[in-house]
N, C-alpha and C positions, 0 to 999 in steps of 0.2 A: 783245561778242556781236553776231551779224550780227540785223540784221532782216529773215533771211529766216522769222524765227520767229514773227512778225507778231502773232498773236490776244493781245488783253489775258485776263490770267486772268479776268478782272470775266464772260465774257460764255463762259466755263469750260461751265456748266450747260447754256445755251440749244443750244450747237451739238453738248456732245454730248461723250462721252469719245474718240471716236475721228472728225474731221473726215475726210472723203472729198471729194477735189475732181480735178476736169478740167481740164487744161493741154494745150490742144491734145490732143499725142500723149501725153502723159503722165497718169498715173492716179497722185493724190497721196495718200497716207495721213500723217493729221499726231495723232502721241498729243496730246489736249489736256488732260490734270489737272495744269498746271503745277505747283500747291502741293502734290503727293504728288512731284514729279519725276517724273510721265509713270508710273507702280507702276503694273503690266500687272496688271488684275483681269480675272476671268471674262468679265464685261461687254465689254470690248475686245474679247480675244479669239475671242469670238462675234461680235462686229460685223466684224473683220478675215477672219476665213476666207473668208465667202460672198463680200465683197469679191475677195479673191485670184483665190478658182475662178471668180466671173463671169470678170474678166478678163485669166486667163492664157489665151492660146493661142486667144484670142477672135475678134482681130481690133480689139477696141474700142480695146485700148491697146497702144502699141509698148514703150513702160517705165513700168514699177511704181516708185515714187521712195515711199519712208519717213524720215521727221523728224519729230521732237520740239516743241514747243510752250514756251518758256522757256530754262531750264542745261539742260536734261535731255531727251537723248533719250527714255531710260527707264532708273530707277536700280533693277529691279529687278519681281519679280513681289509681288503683293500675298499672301505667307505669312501674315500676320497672321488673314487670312480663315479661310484654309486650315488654320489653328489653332483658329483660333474652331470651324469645323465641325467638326474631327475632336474636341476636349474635349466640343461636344454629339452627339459620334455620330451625326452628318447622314448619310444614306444614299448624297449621293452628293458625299462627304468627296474624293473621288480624283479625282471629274470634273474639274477647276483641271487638274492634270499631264496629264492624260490629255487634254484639250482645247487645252493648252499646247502639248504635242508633239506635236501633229498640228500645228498652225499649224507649229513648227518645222522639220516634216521637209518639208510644204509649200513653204517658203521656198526650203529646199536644190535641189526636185525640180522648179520651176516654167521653163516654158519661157519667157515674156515676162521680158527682162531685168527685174532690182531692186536697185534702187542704194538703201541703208541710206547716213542721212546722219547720224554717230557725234558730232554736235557736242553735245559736253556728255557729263554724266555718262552712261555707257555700262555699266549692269553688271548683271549676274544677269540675268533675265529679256528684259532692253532685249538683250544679247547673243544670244538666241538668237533675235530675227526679225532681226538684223542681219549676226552675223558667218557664215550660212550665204551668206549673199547673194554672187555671184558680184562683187558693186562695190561697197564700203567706203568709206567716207570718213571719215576721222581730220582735227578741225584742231585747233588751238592750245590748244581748249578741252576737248578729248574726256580723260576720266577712264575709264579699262580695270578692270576687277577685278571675281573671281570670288571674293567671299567668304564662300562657302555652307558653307565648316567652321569660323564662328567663331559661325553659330546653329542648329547640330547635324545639319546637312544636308550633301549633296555639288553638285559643281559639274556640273549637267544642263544644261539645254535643250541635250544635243548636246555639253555641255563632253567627255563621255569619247572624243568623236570628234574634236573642234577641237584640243581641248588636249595630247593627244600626239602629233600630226603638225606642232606645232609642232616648230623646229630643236632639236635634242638633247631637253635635260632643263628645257628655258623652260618649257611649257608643264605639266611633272608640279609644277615652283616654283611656278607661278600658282597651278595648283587647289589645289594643298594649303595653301599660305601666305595665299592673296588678296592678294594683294601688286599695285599699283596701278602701273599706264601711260599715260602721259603723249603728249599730243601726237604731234612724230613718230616717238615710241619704238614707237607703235601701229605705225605700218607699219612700220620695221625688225622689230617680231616677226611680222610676218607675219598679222597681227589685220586690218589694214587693207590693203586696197590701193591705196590714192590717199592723197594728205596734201592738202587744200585749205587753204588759208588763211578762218575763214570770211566775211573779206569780199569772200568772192568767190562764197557759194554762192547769193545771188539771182540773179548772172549767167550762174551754171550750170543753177539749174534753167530760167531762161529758155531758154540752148542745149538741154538735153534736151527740152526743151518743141517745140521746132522740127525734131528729127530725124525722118523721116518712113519709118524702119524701125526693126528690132528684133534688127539685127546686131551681134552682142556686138563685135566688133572697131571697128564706126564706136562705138557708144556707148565705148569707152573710149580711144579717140580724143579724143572729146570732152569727156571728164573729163580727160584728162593736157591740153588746156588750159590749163585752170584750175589746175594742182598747183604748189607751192610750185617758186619758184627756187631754183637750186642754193647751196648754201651749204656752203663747204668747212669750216664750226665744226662743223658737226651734229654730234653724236654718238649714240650707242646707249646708255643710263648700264646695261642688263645686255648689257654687251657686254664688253671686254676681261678683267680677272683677275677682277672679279666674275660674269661669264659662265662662265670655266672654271670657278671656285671652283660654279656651281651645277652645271655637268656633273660634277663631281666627287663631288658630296654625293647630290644627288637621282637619281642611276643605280641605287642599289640596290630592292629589293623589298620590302624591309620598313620601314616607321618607324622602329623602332630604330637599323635600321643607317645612316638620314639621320639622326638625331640622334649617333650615335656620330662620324660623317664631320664632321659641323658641329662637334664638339668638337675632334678632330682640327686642321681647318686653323686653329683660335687667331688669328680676325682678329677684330675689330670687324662685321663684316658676319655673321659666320658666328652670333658670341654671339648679337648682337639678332636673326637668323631664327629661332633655336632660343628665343630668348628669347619670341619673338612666338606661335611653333608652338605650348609652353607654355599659352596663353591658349584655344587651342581645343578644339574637341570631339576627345577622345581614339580615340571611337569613329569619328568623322567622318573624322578624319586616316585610318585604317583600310580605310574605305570608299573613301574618294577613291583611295586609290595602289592598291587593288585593282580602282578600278573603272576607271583610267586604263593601267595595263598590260594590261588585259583589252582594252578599247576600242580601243586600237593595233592591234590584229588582226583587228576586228568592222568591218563592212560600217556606213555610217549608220545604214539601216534598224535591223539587231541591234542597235546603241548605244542608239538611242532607246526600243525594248523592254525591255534591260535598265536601265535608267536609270528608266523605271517601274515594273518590276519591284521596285526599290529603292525607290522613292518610295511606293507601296503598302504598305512597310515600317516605315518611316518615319514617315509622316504619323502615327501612332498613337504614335512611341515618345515618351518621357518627356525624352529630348534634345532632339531638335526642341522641343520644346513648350518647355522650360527655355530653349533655346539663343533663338528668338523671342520669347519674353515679356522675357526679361532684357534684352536689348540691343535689342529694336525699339519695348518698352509702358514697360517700366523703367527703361530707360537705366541699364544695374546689370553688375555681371559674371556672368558666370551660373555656375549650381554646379553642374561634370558632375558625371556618374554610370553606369559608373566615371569617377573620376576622374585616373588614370594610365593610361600603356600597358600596363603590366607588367601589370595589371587584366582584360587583355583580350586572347585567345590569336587570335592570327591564321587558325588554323583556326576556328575558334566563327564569325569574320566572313564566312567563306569558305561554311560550312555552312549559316550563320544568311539571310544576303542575298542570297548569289550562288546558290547550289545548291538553296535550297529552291524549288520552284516559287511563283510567283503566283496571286493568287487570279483574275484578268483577264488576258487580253491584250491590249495595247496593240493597235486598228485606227488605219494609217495611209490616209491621202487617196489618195496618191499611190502607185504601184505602182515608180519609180523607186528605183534602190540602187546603191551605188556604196562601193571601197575608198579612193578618193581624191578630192576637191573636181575635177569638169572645167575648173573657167575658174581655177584654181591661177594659169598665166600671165600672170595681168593684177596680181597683188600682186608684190615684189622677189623675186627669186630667191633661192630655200632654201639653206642650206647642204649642202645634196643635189646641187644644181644646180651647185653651183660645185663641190663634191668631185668630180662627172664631168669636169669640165671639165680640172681639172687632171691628173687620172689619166690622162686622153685615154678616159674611157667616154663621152662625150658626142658621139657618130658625126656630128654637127650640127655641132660647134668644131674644125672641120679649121687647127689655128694652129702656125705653125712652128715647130721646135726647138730651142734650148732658149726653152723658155716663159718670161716675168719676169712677175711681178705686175702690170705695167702692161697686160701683153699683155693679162688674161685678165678685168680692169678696163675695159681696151676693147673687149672683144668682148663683153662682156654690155652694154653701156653702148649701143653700138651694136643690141644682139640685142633689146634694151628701149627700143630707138627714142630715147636721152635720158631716159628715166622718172627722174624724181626720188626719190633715194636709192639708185639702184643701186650707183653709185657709191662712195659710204659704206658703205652696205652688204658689197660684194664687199671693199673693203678690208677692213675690221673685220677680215669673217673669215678672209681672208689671213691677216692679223698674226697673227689667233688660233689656225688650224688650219694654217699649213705651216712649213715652214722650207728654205732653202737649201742644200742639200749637192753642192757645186760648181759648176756654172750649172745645176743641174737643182733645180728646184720641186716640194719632197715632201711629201703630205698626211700630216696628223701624226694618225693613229689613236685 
């Protein structure tokens, strides 16, 4: 682990859960509760906003840079509290989500670049002030996973927006399984957009420290720097037959029918997902693929309303509370209720969570909304990106006739200045999505 993570825990208290420091041009946010792994409490939270809004769009700072303190960025939001209150009936039980995603939608809508530095454990709460962020960084150490349906909750801060505008069906597998990402697996899905090595990121924050504007294109300039050399081993491990094998399973609407699909393909991969599925909240699985096919067509904004909407729900029910005591106080399995699918009518979910109204509506910071991430560009190009390319919808990739694989490898490779992964990337999903019928290159539907 790099030492750009400096502060000894010993000295945790004096400075404070959340260190704010000045680097020249840059405004640093460093989470410091090492021994929880960086657990985003209320406390943070409230210290980071005012933060933010002084300095976006101020003038005081040209980049916002956020890191973690230890292995951990941040492994998550502090639920435990947020249990605690809602079992004593605290009045203001909802405040935590509802203060949470406003920092979150903040993140997404700030004009002063902010570059999220994902080294180390990355997940649940630590996810949603990072992965809005327009500049990512994934290294060697960074651990990915959304595992909010295995203690009776769904995958928020923003998951119902991130995680279906992932490529295919990756992103509906994460939320629902929590199933964990590695290194540079982060940036081929598309989670991250830079891979740094971390001993390299004192020398980077030193360069951002030195840029003396707030142009998103020099500042990622200045990161692909710093980003891992090419290495023609790399690979994507949810990439080839186990990639299709998830587009195949996770494409339908209903739980049942992903567990019927995972019975179906009869591999080793498929038993232990469904095997894993099993071990969660029944209800939860429910939520999430309702609240992830919804979310594919909601604006940020709406995501992050409905997402509280839910959480407002939630926070009182008898799973949440089973699901966090069990596995965060107990260390025990926990015992839903219901305890099957079959238990629990897909309508009732739909009536009960989504359709009922809220008692609150979520107020955001920030008046900005959007269908799609604007700086999308700066992470490897989507399997969207490359399906224009090849079909020739891509009015940009004027490439001659008949196309090869190699052509269309070099043309984003070039179009990405060199970016590290593209490369690997774009092939993957060649191999995976076309095939050759005669010298003409056809995307396989």
């Amino acid at each position: 682990m790099s030492q750009v993570h400096g502060t000894a825990a010993s000295t945790e208290e004096a400075q404070g859960e959340v260190i704010a420091k000045k680097l020249i041009g840059v405004r640093q946010l460093i989470l410091n509760r090492p021994k929880r792994l960086n657990a985003l409490n209320l406390n943070m939270i409230k210290t980071i906003i005012p933060k933010i809004l002084s300095w976006n769009g101020s003038g005081l700072a040209n980049i916002i840079t956020l890191k973690g303190n230890g292995r951990a960025l941040c492994a998550g939001g502090d639920v435990r509290s947020v249990v605690e209150a809602a079992k004593a009936k605290a009045p203001n039980t909802n405040e935590y989500f509802a203060t949470e995603y406003q920092l979150n939608h903040l993140v997404s809508a700030l004009d002063t670049p902010y570059v999220s530095i994902m080294d180390g454990i990355t997940m649940g709460g630590g996810i949603g002030i990072s992965v809005h962020a327009p500049f990512r960084i994934a290294t060697e150490n960074t651990v990915f996973a959304m595992p909010e349906t295995a203690i009776g909750l769904f995958p928020d801060v923003g998951g119902s927006f991130f995680l279906p505008r992932l490529d295919g069906q990756l992103g509906i597998y994460l939320g629902l399984t929590g199933a964990k990402l590695s290194a540079e697996d982060v940036l081929f899905a598309g989670i991250a957009t830079h891979f740094v090595p971390s001993s390299r990121l004192e020398a980077l924050e030193t360069r951002l420290s030195e840029i003396e504007s707030s142009d998103h294109d020099i500042i990622n300039t200045a990161i692909e720097e710093f980003a891992a050399d090419y290495d023609p081993e790399v690979q994507f491990t949810m990439g080839g037959e186990t990639r299709k094998a998830i587009d195949r399973c996770f494409k339908f609407n209903t739980v049942e029918e992903i567990f019927a699909a995972l019975d179906k393909e009869k591999s080793e991969w498929a038993a232990k997902t469904k095997a894993d599925m099993l071990e969660l909240s029944p209800t939860s699985l429910k939520i999430t693929l309702q609240q992830l096919r919804i979310g594919a067509k909601r604006s940020i904004a709406d995501c992050f309303k409905m997402e509280y909407k839910l959480a407002e729900k939630i926070v009182f029910s008898s799973e949440f509370h089973e699901g966090v005591t069990a596995k965060l106080v107990n260390r025990t399995k926990p015992k839903w209720n219901p305890a099957t699918l079959s238990e629990i009518s897909n309508d009732s979910i739909l009536k009960t969570y989504f359709e009922a109204p809220g008692e609150t509506q979520l107020t955001l910071l920030s008046p900005k909304d959007y269908m799609q991430y604007p700086y999308r560009k700066y992470a490897l190009p989507t399997e969207e990106d490359i399906r224009r390319v090849v079909t020739g919808d891509a009015a940009d990739a004027i490439l001659s006739h008949p196309i090869s694989g190699d052509d269309i490898i070099n043309w984003f490779v070039r179009e990405r200045q060199g970016k590290f992964g593209v490369h690997e990337k774009v092939r993957e999903v060649l191999q995976r999505k076309t095939k050759l019928e005669g010298d003409v290159l056809r995307w396989i539907y």
